[in-house]
C-alpha positions in Angstrom: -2.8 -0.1 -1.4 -3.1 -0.8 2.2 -6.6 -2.2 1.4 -5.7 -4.1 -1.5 -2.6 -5.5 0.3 -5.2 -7.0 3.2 -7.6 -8.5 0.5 -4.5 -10.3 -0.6 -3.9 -11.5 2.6 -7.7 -12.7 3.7 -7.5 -14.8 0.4 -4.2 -16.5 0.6 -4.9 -17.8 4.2 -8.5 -18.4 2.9 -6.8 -20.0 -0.2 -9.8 -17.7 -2.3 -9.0 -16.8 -5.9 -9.2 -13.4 -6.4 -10.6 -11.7 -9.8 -10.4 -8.7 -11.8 -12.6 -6.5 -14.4 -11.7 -3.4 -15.9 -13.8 -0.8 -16.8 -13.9 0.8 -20.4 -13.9 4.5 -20.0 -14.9 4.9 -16.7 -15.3 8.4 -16.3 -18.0 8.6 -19.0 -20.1 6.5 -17.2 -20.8 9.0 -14.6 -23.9 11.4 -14.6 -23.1 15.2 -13.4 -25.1 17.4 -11.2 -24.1 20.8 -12.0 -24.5 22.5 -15.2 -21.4 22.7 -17.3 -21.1 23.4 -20.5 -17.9 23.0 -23.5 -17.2 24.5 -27.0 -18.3 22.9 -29.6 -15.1 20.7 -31.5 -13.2 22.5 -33.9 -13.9 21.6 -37.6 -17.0 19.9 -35.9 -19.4 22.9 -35.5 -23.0 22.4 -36.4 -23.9 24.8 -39.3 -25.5 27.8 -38.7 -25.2 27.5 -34.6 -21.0 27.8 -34.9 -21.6 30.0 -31.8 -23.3 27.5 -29.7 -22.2 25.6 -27.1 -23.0 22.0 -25.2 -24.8 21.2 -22.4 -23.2 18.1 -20.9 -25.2 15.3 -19.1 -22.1 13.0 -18.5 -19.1 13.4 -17.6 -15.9 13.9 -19.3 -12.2 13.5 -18.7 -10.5 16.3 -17.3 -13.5 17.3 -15.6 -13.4 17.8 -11.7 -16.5 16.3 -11.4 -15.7 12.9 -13.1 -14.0 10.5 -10.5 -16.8 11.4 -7.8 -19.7 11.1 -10.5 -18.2 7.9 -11.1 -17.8 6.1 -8.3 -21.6 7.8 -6.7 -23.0 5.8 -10.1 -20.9 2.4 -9.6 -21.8 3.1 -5.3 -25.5 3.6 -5.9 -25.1 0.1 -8.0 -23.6 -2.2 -5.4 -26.1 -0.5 -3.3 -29.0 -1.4 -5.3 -27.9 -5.3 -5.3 -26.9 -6.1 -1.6 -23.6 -4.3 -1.0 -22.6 -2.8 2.0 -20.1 -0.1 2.2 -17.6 -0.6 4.6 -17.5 2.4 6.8 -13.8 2.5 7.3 -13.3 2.2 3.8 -15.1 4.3 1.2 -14.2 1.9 -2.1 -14.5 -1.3 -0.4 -17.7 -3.5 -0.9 -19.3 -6.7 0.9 -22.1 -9.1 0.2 -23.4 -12.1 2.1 -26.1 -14.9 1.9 -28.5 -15.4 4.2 -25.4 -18.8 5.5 -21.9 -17.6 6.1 -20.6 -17.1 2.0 -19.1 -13.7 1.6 -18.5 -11.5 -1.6 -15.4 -8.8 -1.0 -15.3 -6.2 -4.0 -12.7 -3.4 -3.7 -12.2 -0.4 -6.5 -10.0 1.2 -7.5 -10.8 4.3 -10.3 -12.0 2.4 -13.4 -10.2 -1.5 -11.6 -12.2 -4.1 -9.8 -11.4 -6.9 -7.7 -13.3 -9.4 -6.1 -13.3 -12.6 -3.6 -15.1 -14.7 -1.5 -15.7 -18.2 -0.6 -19.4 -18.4 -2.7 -18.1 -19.0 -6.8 -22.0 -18.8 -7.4 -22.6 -15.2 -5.9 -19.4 -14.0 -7.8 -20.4 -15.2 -10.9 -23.6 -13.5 -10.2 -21.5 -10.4 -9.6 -19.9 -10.4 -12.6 -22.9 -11.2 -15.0 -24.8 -8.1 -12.8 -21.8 -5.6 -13.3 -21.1 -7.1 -17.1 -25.0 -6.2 -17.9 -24.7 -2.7 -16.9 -21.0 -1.3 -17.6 -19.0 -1.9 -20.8 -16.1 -4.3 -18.8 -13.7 -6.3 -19.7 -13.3 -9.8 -18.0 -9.6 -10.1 -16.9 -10.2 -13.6 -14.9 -7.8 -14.4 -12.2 -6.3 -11.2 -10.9 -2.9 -11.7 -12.7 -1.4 -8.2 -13.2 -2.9 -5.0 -11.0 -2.2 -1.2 -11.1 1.6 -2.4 -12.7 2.0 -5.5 -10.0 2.4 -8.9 -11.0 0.3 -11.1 -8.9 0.8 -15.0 -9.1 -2.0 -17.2 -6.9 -0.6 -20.7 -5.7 -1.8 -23.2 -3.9 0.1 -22.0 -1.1 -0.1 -18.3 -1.3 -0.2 -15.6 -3.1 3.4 -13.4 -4.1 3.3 -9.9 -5.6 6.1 -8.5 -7.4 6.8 -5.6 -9.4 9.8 -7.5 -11.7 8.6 -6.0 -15.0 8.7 -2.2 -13.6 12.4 -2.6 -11.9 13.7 -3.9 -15.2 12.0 -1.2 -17.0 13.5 1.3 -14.3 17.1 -0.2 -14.8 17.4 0.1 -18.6 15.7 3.4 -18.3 18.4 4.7 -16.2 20.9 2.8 -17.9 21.8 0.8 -15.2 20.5 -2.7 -17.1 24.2 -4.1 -17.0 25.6 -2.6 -13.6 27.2 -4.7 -10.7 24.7 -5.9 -7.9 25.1 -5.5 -4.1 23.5 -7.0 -1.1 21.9 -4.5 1.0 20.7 -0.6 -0.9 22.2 1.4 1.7 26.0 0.8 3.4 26.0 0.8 7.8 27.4 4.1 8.8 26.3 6.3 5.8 26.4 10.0 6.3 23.8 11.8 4.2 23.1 15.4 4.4 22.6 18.1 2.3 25.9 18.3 0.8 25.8 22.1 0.2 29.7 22.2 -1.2 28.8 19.6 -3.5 28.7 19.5 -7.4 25.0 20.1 -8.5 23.1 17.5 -10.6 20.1 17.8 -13.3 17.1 17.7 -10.4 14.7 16.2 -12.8 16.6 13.3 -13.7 17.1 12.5 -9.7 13.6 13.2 -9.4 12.6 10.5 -11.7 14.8 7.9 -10.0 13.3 8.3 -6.5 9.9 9.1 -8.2 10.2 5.6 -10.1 11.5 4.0 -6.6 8.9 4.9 -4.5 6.5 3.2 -6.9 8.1 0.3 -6.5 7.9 0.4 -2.8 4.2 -1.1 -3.2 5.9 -4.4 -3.1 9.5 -3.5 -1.8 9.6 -2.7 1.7 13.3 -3.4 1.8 14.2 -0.3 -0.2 11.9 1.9 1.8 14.5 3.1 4.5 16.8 3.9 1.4 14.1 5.5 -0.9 13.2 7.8 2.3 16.7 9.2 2.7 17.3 9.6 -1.1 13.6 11.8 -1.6 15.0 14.4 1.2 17.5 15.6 -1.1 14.6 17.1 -3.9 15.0 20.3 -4.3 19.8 20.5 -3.9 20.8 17.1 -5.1 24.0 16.6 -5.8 26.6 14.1 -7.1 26.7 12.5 -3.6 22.9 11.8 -3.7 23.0 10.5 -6.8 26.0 7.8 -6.2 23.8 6.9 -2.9 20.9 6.4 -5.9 22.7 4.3 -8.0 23.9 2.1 -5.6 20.2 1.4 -4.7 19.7 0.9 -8.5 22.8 -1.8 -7.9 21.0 -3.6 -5.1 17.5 -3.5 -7.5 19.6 -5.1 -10.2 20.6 -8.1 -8.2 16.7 -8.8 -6.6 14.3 -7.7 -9.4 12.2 -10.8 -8.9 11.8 -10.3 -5.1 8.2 -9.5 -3.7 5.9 -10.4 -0.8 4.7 -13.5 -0.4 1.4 -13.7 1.3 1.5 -17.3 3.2 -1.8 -19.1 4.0 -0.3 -20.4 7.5 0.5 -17.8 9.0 -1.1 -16.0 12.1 -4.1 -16.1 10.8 -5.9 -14.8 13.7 -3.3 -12.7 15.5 -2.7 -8.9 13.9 0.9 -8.3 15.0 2.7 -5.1 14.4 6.4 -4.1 15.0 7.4 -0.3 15.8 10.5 1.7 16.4 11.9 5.1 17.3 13.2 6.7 14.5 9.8 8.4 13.8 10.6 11.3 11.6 14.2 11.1 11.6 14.7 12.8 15.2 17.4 11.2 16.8 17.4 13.2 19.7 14.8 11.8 21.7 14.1 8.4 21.4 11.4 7.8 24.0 9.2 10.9 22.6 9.5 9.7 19.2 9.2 5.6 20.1 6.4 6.9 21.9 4.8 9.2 19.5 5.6 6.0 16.7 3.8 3.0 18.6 0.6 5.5 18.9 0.4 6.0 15.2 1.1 2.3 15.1 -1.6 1.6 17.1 -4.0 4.1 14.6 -3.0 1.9 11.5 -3.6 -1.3 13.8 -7.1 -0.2 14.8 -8.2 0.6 11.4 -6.9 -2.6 9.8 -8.6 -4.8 12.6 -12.4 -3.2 11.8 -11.8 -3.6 8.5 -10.5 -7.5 8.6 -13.4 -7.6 11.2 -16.1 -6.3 8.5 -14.7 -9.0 5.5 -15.7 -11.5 8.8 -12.1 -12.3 9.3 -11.7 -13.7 12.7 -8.6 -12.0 14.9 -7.9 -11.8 18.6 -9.1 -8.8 20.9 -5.7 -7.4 21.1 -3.5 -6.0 18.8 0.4 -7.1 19.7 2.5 -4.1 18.7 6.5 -5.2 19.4 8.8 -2.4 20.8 12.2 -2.1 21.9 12.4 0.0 24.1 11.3 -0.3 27.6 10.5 3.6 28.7 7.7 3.4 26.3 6.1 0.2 27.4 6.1 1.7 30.9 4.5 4.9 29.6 1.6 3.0 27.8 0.8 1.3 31.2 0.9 3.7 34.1 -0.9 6.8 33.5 1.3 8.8 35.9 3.2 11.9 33.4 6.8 12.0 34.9 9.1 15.2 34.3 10.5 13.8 31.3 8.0 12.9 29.6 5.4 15.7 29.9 6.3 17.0 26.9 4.7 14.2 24.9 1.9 15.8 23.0 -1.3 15.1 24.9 -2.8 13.9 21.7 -0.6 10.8 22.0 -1.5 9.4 25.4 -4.6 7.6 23.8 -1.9 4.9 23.6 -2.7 4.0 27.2 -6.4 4.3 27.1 -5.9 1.6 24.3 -3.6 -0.5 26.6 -6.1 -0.5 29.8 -8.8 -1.4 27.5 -6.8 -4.6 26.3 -7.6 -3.8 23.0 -3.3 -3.2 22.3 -0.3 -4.7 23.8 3.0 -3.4 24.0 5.6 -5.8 23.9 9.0 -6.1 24.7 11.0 -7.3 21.6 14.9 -7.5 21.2 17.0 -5.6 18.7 17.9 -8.7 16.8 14.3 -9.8 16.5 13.1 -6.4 15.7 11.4 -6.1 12.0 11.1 -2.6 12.1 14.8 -2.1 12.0 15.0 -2.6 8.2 12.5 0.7 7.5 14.5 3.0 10.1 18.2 1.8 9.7 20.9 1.0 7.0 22.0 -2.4 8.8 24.5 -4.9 7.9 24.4 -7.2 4.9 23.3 -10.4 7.6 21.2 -8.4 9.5 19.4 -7.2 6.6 18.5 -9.8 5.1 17.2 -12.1 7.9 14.9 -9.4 8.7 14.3 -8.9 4.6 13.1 -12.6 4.5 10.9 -11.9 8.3 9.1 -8.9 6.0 8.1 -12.1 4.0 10.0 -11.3 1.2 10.7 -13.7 -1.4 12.5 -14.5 -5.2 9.8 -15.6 -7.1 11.9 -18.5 -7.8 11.3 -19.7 -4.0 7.7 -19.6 -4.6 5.6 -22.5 -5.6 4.1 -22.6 -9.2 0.9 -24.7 -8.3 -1.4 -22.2 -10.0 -5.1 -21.8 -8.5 -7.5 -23.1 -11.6 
């Protein structure tokens, strides 16, 4: 999704229109290598050769072989018409003229979407993948792997509104009382091993069905973490802490992220803190060990914005809040205390002398990364809920892209 989520975000600042096709039966498209063979249908047999079986040439659902025979036949095509694979990301595709037009084309299994700023090469696209696979023309991308997507003039907002509702009356929870934030300040949760045991597949399917919706709710993912911990033992504890999140999705089903077309368009800003893990015994190992991993996902997302020819600064601005770290990434020197930092991590300051990341200093109140580590207070939650760029979808604009 990371992928998809930066496509969305190229085209709303671009103000591109982004759209879909589908794929009828995908994994019948593909040709197989090896020789595999099946039993002839029941009822079905030919006469006389009941005892035969067939060779297969395609492939088949359920076969191991089918989503790589797939995508090496749908590969080879984009190939074979001017696409270049992105070599930081196997199932996304580019195309440009011989001026500065671009065509971005990402898949996903039997899903395709695509952008750009040249309606003539896209529609050239289309015709070229129309000609040779049975697809279905969806138009603008409007609805994608279960997310709603409306394109404005302004932006572009992603919700998953639909699933939560469907999640709620599943669970029965359609006509409970909403509240503000999913998780209460101060909450102990452990393993509750005197506690009264509950039916583990039913808990199971309430966090399985919440961490789907995390695509487009970062605001639950702090409380969606804690609840999947408790798997295996849940107990009546864990699943009052679930239903209370199932309260707060009641009373925002509508919120998603909102993709602006303003906004630091050129600058790739990221915000880390030191609960990495859930150790919250050592704070500057772990804020240390988090902003390198940070830095990882930063690098990757800047080659790949680079490839789709999105202009962005040499530096990667990651914000931190705690100082210790920010000294380590600059001075190479390893004190006592901090020798026992894996060596594996200290890339970090090969990064920072390079210029290529910053470590800044950023205070608690201003620190975005507090709402996927914490349970905060109702204010502090959502200021930093509506810095995510979280919105209703009643706050977005309904200017529809034609």
């Amino acid at each position: 999704m990371d992928t998809i989520r930066m496509i969305l975000s190229i085209a709303a600042q671009s103000k591109w229109n982004i759209y879909q096709l589908d794929m009828k039966s995908a994994f019948l498209q593909g040709e197989i290598e090896e020789e595999v063979y099946v039993a002839q249908p029941a009822y079905f047999e030919v006469i006389g050769k009941e005892d035969h079986v067939y060779k297969l040439h395609k492939a088949l659902y359920g076969l191991k072989q089918a989503p790589r025979a797939w995508f090496s036949k749908i590969e080879a095509h984009f190939v074979k018409n001017g696409f270049k694979n992105s070599d930081n990301e196997q199932t996304l595709f580019t195309k440009r003229s011989k001026t500065v037009n671009i065509i971005i084309v990402s898949v996903y299994v039997d899903d395709l979407i695509y952008t750009g700023n040249d309606l003539e090469m896209m529609m050239m696209f289309k015709q070229s993948m129309v000609e040779v696979f049975e697809m279905t023309d969806l138009g603008n991308m409007n609805y994608f792997l279960g997310i709603e997507v409306k394109q404005t003039q302004a932006g572009i907002f992603i919700c998953q509104r639909k699933y939560a509702e469907e999640i709620l009356k599943k669970f029965a929870m359609s006509d409970c009382n909403s509240v503000l934030c999913p998780i209460l300040p101060g909450t102990t949760i452990d393993k509750d091993t005197e506690g009264s045991l509950i039916d583990e597949t039913y808990y199971k399917q309430i966090v399985g069905s919440l961490m789907y919706l995390t695509n487009t709710r970062p605001d639950m993912t702090f409380a969606v973490s804690i609840l999947s911990r408790f798997m295996s033992r849940p107990t009546e504890l864990h699943l009052q802490l679930a239903k209370r999140v199932l309260r707060y999705l009641k009373g925002t089903t509508d919120y998603g992220i909102y993709y602006q077309g303003d906004k630091n368009g050129g600058e790739l800003l990221a915000y880390t803190h030191s609960d990495f893990a859930g150790d919250k015994y050592d704070r500057k190992k772990t804020e240390f060990i988090a902003a390198a991993v940070c830095a990882c996902q930063g690098i990757w997302m800047k080659r790949i914005l680079e490839e789709l020819d999105h202009k962005l600064e040499d530096c990667i601005h990651i914000k931190c809040d705690n100082s210790s770290t920010i000294k380590l990434s600059k001075n190479p020197v390893l004190y006592g205390r901090s020798k026992h930092i894996d060596i594996r991590f200290h890339f970090l300051r090969n990064l920072t002398k390079e210029g290529r990341i910053a470590l800044e200093f950023c205070g608690i109140a201003d620190q975005i990364a507090d709402i996927l580590t914490k349970a905060l207070k109702n204010e502090s939650f959502i200021k930093l809920r509506g810095a995510l760029g979280m919105r209703s979808i009643t706050e977005v604009s309904y200017t529809l892209r034609v």
